[in-house]
N, CA, C and O atoms as a CHARMM CRD file, in Angstrom:
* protein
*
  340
    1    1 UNK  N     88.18300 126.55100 105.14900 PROA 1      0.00000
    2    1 UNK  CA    88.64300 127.17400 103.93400 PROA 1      0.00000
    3    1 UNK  C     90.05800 126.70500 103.61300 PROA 1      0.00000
    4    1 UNK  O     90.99600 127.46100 103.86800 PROA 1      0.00000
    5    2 UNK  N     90.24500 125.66200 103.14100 PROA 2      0.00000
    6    2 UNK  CA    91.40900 124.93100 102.34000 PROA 2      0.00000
    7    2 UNK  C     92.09900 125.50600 101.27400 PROA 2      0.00000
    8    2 UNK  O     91.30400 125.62300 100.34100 PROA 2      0.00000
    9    3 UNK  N     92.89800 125.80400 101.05600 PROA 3      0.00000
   10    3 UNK  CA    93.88800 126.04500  99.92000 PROA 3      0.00000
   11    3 UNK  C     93.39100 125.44400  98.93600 PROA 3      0.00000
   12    3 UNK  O     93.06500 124.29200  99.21900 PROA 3      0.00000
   13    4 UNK  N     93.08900 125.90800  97.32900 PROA 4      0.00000
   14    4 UNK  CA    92.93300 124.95400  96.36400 PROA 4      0.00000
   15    4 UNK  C     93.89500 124.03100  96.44900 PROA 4      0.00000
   16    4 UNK  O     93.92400 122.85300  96.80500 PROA 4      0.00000
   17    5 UNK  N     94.83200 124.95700  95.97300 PROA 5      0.00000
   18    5 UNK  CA    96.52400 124.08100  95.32800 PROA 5      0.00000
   19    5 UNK  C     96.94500 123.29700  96.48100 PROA 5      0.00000
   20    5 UNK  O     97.37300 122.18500  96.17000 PROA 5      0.00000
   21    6 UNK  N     96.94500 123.52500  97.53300 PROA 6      0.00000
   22    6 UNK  CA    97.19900 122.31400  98.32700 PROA 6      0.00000
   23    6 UNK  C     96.32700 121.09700  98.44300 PROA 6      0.00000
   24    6 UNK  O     96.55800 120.03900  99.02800 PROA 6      0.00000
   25    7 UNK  N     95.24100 121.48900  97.73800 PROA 7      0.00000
   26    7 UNK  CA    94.48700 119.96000  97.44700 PROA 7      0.00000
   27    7 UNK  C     95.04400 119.17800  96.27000 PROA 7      0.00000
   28    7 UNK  O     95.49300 118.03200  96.24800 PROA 7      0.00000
   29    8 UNK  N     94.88000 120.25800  95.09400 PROA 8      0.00000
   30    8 UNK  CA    95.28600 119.79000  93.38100 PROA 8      0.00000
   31    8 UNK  C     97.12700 118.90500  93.70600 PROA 8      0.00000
   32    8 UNK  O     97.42800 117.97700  92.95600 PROA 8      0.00000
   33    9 UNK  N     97.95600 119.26200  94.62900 PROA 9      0.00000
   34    9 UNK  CA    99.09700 119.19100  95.12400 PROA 9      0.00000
   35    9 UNK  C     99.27400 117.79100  95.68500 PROA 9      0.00000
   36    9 UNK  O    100.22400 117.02100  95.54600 PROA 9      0.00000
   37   10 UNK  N     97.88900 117.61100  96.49600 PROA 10     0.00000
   38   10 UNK  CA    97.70500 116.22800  97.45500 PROA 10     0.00000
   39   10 UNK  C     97.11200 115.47200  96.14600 PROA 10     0.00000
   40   10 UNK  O     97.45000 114.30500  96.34700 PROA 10     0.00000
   41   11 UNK  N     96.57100 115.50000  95.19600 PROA 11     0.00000
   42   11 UNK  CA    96.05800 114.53500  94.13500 PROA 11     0.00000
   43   11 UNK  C     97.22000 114.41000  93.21300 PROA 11     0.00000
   44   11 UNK  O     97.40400 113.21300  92.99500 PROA 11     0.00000
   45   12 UNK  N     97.94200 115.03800  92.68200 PROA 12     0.00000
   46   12 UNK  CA    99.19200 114.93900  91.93500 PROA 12     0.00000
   47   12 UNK  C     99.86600 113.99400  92.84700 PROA 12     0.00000
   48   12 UNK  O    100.33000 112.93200  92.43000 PROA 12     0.00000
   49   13 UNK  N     99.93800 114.40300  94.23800 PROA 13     0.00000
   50   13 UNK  CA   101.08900 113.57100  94.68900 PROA 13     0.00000
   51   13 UNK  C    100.35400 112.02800  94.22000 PROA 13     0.00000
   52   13 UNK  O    100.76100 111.43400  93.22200 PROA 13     0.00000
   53   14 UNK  N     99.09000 111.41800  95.18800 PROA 14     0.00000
   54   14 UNK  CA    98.85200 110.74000  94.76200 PROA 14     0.00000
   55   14 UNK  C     98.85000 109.81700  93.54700 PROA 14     0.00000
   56   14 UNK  O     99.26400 108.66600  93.40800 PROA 14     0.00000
   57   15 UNK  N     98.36200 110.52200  92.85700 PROA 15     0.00000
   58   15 UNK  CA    98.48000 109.93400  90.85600 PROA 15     0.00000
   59   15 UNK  C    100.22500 109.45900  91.19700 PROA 15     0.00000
   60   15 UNK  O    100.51100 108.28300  90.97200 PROA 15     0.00000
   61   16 UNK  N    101.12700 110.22700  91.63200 PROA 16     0.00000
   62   16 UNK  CA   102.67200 109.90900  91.03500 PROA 16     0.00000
   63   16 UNK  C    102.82200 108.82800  92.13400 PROA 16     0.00000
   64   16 UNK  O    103.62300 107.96800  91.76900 PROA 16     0.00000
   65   17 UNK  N    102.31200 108.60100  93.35000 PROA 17     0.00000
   66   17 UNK  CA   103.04400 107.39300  94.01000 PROA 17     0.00000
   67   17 UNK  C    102.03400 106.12200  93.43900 PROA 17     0.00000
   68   17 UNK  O    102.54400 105.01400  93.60100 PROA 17     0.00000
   69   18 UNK  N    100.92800 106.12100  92.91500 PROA 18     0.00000
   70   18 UNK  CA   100.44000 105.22000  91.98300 PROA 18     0.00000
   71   18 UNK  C    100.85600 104.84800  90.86300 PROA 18     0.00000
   72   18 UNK  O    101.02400 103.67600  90.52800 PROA 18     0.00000
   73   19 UNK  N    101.05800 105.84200  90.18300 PROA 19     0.00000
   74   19 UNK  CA   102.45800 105.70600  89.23500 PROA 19     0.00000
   75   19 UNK  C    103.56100 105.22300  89.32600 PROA 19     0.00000
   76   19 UNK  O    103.98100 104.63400  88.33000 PROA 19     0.00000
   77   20 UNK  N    104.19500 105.27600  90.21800 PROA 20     0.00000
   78   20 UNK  CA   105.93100 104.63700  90.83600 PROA 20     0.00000
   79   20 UNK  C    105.29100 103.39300  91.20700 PROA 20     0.00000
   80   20 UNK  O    105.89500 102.46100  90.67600 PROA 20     0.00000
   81   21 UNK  N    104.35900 103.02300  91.87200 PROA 21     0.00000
   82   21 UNK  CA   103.55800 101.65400  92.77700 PROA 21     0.00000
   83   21 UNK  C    103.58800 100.53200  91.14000 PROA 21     0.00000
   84   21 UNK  O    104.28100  99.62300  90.68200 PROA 21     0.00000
   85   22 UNK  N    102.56800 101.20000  90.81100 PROA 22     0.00000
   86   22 UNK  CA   102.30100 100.12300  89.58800 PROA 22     0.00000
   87   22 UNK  C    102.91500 100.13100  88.18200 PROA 22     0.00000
   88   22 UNK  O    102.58800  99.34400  87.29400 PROA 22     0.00000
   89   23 UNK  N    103.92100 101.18600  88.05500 PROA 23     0.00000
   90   23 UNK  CA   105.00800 101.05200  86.85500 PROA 23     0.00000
   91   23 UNK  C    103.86000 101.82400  85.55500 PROA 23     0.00000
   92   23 UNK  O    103.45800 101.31700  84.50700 PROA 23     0.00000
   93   24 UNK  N    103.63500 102.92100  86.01900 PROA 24     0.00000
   94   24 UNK  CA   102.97300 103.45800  84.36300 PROA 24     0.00000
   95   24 UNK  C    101.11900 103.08900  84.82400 PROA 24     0.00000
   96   24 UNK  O    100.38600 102.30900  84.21500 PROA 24     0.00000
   97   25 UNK  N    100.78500 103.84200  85.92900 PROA 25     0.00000
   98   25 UNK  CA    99.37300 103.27300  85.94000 PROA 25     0.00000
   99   25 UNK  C     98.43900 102.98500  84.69100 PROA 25     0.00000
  100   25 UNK  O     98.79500 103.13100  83.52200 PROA 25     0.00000
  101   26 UNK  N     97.55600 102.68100  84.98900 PROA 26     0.00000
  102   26 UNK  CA    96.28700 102.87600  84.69500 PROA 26     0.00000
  103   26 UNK  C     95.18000 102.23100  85.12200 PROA 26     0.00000
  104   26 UNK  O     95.29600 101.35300  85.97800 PROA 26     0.00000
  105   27 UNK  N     93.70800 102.62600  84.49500 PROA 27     0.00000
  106   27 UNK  CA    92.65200 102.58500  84.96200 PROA 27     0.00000
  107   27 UNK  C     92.21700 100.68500  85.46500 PROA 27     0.00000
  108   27 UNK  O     91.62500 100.18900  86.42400 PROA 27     0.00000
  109   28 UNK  N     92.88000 100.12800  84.24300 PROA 28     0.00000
  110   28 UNK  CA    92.72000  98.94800  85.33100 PROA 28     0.00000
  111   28 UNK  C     93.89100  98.42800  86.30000 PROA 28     0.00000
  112   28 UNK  O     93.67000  97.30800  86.76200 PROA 28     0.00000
  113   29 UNK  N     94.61600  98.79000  86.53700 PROA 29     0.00000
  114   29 UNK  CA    95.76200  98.58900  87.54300 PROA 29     0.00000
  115   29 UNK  C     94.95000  99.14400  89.22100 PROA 29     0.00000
  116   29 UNK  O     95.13200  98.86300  90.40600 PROA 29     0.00000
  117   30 UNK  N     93.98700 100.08300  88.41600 PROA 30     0.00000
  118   30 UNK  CA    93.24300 100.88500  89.74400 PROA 30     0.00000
  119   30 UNK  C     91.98700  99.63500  89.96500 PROA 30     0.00000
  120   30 UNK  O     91.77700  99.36000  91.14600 PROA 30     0.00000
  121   31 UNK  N     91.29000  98.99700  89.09800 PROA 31     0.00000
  122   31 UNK  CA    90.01300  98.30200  88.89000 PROA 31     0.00000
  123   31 UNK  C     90.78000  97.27800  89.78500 PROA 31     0.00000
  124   31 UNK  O     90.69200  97.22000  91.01200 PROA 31     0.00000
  125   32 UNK  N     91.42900  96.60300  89.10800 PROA 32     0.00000
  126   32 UNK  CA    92.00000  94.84800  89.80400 PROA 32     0.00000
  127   32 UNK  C     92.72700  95.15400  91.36400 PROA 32     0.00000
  128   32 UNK  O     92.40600  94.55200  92.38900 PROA 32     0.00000
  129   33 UNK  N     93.35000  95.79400  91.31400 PROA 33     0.00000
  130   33 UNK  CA    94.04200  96.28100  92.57200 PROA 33     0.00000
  131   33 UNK  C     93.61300  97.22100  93.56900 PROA 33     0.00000
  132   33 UNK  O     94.56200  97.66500  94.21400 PROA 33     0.00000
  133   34 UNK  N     92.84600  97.52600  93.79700 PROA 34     0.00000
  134   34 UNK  CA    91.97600  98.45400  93.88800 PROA 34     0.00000
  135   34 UNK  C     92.24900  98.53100  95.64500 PROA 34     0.00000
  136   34 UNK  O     92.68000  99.61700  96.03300 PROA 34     0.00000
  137   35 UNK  N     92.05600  97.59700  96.57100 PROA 35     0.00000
  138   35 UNK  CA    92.56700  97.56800  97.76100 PROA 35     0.00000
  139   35 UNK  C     93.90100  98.13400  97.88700 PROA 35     0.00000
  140   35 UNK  O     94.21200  98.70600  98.93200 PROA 35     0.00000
  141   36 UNK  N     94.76500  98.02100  96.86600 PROA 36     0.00000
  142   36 UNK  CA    96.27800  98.56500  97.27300 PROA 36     0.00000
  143   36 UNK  C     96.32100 100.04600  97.30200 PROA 36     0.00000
  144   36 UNK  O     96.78500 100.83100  98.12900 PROA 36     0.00000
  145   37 UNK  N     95.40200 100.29500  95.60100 PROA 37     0.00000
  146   37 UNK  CA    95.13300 101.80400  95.71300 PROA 37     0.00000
  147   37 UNK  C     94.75500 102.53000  96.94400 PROA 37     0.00000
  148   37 UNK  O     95.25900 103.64600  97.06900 PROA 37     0.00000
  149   38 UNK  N     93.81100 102.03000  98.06100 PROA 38     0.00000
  150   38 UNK  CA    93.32200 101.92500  98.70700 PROA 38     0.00000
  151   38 UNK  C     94.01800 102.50200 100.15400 PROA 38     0.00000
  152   38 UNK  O     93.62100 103.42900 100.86100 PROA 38     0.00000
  153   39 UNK  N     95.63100 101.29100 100.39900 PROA 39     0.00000
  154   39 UNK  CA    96.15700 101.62200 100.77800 PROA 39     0.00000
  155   39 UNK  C     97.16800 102.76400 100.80600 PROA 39     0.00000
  156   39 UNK  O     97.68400 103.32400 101.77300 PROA 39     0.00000
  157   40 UNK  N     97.27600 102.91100  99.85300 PROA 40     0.00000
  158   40 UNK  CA    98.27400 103.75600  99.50300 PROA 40     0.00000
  159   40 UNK  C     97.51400 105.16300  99.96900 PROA 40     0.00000
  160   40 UNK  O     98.09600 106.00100 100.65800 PROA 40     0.00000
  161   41 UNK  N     96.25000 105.30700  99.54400 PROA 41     0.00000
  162   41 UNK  CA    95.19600 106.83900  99.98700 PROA 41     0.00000
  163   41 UNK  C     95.55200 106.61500 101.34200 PROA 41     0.00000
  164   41 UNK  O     95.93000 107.64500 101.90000 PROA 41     0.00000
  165   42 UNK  N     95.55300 105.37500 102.20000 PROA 42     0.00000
  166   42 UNK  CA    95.18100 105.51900 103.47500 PROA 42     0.00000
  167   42 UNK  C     96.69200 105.67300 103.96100 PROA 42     0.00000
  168   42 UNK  O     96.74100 105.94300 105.16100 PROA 42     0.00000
  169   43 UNK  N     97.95400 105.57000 103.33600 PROA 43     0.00000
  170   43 UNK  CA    98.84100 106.10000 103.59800 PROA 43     0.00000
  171   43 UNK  C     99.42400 107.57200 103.61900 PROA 43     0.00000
  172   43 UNK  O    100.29300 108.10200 104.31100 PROA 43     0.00000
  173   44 UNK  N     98.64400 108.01000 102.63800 PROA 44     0.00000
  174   44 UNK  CA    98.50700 109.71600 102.28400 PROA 44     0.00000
  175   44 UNK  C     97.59900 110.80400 103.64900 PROA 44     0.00000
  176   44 UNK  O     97.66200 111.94600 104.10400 PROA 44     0.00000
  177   45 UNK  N     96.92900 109.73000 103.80900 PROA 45     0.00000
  178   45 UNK  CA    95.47400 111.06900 104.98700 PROA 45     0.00000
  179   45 UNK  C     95.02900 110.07800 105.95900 PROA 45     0.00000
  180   45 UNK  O     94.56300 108.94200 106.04900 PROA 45     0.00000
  181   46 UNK  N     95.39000 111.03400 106.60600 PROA 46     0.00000
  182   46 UNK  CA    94.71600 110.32300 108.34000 PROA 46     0.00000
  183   46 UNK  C     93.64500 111.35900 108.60900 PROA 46     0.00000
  184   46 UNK  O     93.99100 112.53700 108.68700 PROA 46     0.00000
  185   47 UNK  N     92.15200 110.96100 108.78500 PROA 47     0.00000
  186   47 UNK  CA    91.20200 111.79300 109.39300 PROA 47     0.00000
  187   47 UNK  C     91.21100 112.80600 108.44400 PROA 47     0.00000
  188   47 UNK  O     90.91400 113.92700 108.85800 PROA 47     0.00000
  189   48 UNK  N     91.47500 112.67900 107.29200 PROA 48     0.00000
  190   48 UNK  CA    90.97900 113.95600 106.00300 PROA 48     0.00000
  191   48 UNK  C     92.29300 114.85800 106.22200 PROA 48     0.00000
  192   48 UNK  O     91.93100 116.01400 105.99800 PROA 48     0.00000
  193   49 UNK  N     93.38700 114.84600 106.49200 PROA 49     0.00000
  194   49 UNK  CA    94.59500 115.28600 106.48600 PROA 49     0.00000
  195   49 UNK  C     95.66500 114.79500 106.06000 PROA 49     0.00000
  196   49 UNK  O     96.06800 113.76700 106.60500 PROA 49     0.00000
  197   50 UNK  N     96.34800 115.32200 105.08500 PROA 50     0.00000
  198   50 UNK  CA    97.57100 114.68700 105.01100 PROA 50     0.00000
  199   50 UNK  C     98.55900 114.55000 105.64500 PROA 50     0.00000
  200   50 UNK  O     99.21800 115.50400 106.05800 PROA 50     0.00000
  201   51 UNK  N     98.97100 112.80900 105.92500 PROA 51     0.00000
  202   51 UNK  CA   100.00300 112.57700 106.78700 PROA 51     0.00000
  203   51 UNK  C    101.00200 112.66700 106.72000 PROA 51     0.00000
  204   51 UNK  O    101.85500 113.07300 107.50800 PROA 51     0.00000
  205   52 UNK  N    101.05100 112.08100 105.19700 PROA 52     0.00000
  206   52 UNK  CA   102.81800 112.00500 104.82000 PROA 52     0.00000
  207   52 UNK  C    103.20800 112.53700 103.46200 PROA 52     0.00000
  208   52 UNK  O    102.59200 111.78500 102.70700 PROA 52     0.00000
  209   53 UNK  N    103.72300 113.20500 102.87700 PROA 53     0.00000
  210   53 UNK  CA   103.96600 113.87800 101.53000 PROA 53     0.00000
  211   53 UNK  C    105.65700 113.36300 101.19500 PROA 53     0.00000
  212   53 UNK  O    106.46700 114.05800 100.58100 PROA 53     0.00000
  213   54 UNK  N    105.89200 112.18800 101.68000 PROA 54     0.00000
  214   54 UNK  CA   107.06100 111.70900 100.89000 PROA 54     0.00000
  215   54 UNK  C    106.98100 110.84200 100.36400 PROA 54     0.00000
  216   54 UNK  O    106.61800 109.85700 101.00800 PROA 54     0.00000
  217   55 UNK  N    107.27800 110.66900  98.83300 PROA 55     0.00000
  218   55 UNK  CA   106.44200 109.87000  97.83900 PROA 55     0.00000
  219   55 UNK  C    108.20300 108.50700  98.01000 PROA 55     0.00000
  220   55 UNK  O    108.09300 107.51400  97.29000 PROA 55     0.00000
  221   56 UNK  N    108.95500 108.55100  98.49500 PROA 56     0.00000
  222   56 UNK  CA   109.70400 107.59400  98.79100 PROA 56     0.00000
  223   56 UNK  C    109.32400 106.42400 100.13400 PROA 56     0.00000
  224   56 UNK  O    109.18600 105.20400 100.05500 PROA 56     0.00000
  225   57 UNK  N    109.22900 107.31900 101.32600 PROA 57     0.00000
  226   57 UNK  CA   108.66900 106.73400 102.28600 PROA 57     0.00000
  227   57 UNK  C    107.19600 105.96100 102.18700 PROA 57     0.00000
  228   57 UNK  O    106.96200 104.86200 102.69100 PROA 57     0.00000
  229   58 UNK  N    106.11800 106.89000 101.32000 PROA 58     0.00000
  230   58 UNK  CA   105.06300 106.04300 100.91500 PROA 58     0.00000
  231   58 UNK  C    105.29700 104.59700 100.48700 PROA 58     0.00000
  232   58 UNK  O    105.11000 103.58300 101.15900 PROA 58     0.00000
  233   59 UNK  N    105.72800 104.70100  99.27800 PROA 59     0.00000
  234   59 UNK  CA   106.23700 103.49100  98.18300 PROA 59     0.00000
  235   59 UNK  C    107.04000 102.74800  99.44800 PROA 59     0.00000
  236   59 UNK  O    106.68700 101.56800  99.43900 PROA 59     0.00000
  237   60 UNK  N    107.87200 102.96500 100.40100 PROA 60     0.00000
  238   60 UNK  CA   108.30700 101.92200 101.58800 PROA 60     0.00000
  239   60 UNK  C    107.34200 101.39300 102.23900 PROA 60     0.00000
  240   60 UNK  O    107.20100 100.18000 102.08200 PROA 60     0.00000
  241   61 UNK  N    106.79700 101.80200 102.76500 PROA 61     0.00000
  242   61 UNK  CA   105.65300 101.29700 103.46200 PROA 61     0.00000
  243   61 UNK  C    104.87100  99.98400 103.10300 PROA 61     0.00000
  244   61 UNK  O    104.56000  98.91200 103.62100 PROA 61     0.00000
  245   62 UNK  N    104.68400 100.89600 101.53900 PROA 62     0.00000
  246   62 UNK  CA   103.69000  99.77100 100.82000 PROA 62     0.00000
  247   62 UNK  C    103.83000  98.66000 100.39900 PROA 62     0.00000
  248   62 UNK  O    103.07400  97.69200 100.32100 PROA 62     0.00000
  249   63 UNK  N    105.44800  98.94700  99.96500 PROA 63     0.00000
  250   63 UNK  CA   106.31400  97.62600  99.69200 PROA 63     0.00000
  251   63 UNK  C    106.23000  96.83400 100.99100 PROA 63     0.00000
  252   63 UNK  O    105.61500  95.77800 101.13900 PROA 63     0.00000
  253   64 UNK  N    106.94700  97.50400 101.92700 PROA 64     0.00000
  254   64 UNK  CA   107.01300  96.83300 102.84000 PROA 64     0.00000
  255   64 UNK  C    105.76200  96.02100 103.62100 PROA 64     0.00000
  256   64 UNK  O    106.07300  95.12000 104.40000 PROA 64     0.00000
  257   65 UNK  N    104.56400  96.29800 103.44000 PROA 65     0.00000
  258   65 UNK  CA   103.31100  95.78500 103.64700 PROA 65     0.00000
  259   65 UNK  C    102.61000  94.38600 102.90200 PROA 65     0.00000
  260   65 UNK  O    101.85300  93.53000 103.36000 PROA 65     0.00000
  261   66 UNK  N    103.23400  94.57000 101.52300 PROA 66     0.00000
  262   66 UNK  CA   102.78600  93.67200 100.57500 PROA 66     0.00000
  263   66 UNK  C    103.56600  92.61100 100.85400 PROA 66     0.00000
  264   66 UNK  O    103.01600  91.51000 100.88900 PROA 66     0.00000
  265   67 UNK  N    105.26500  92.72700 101.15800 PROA 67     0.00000
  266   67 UNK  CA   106.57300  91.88200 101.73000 PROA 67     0.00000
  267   67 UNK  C    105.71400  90.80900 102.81500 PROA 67     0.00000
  268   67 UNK  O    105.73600  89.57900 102.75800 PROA 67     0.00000
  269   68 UNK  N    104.90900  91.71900 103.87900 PROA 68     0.00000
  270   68 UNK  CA   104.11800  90.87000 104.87300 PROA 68     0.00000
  271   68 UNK  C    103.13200  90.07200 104.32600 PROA 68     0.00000
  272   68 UNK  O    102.98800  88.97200 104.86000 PROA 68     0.00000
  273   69 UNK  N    102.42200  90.35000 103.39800 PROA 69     0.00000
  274   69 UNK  CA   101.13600  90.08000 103.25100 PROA 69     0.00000
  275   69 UNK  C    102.07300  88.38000 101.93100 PROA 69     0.00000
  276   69 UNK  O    101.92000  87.15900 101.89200 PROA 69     0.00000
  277   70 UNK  N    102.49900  88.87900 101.54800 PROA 70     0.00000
  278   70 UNK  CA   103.94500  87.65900 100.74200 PROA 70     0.00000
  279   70 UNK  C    104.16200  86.51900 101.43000 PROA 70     0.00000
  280   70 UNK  O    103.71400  85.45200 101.00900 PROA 70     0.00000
  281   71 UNK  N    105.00100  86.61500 102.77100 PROA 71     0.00000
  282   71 UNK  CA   105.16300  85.90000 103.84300 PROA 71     0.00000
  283   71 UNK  C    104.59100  85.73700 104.56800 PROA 71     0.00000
  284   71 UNK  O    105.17200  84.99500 105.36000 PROA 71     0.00000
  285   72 UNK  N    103.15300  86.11900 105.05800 PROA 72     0.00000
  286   72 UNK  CA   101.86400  85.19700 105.57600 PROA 72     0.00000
  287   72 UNK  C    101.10200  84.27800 104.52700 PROA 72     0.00000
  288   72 UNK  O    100.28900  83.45100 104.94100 PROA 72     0.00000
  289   73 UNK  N    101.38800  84.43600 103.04300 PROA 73     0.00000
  290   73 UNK  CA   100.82600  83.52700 102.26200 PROA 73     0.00000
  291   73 UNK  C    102.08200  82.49100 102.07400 PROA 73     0.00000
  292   73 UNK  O    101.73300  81.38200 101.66800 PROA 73     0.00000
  293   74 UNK  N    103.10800  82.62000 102.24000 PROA 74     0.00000
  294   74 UNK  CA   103.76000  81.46600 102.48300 PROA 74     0.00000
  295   74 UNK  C    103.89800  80.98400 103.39300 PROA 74     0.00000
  296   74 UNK  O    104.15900  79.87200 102.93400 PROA 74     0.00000
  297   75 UNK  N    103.96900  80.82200 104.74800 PROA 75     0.00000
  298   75 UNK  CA   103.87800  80.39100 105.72300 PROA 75     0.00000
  299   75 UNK  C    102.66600  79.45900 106.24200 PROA 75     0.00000
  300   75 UNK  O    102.56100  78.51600 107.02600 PROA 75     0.00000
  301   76 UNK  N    101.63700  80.34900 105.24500 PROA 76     0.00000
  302   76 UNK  CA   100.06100  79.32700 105.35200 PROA 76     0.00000
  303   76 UNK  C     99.57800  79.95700 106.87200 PROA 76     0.00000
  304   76 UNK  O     99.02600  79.06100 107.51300 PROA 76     0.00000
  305   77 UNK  N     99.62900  81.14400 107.56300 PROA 77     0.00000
  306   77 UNK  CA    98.52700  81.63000 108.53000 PROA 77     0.00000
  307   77 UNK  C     97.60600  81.96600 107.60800 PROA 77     0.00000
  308   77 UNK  O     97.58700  82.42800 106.46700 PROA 77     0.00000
  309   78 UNK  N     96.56500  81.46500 108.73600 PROA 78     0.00000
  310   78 UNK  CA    95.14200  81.82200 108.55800 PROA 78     0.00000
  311   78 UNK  C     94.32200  82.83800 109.01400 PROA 78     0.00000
  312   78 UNK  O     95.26400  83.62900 109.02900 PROA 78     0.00000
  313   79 UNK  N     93.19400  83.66100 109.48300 PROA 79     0.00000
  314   79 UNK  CA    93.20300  84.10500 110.09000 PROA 79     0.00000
  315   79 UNK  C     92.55400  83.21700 111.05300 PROA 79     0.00000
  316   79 UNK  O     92.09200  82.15900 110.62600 PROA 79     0.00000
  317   80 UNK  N     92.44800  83.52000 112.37800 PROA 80     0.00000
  318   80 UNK  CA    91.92600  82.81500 113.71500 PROA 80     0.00000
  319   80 UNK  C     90.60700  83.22000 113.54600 PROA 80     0.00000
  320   80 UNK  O     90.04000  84.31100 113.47900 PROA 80     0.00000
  321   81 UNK  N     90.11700  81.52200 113.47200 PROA 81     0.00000
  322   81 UNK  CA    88.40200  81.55300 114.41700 PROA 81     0.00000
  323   81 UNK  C     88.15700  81.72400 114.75800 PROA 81     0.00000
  324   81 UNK  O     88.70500  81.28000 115.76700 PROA 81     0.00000
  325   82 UNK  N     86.76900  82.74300 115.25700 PROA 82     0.00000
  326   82 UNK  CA    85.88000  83.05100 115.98600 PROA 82     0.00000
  327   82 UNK  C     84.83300  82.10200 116.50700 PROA 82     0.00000
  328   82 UNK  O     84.46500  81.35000 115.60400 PROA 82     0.00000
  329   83 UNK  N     84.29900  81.90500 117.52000 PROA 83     0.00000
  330   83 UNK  CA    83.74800  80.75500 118.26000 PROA 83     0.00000
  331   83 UNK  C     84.08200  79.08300 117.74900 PROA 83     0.00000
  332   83 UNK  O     85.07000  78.81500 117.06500 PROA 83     0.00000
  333   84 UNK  N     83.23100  78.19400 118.14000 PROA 84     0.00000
  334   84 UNK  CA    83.64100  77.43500 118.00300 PROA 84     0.00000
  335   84 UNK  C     82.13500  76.65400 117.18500 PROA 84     0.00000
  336   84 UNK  O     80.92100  76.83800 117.27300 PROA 84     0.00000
  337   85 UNK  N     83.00300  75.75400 116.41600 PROA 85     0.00000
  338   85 UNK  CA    82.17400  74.82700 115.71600 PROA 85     0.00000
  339   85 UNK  C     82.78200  73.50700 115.75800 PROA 85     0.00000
  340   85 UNK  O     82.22700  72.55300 115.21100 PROA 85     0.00000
């Protein structure tokens, strides 16, 4: 037995760090990007709980994730092969 408003609370937050993420969402910012959205939920709830409710620290993270994902496409890693051919 969950609190409404602490759900309606956890979706607001959401919507606003999607909002701060992509500058003024919308529905296709969610369509094309859709993995980031993605991340960002999986930054919010661990195991159907919310982890983190700081919509600053979120937006760090994520930045900071994409920063990586930036500098493995420049660097040119790949991911590593599995068996051999």
């Amino acid at each position: 037995d969950e609190n409404e408003l602490i759900t309606l609370e956890a979706i607001h937050l959401f919507v606003e760090v999607l909002d701060r993420y992509f500058g003024n969402v919308c529905e296709l910012d969610i369509i094309f990007n859709f993995h980031k959205a993605y991340y960002i939920l999986d930054e919010l709830f661990i195991g159907g709980y919310q982890q983190e409710s700081s919509k600053k620290e979120i937006l760090r993270i994520c930045t900071q994730q994409e920063d990586y994902m930036d500098e493995s496409k420049e660097e040119g890693f790949a991911r590593p092969r599995t068996g051999t051919r």
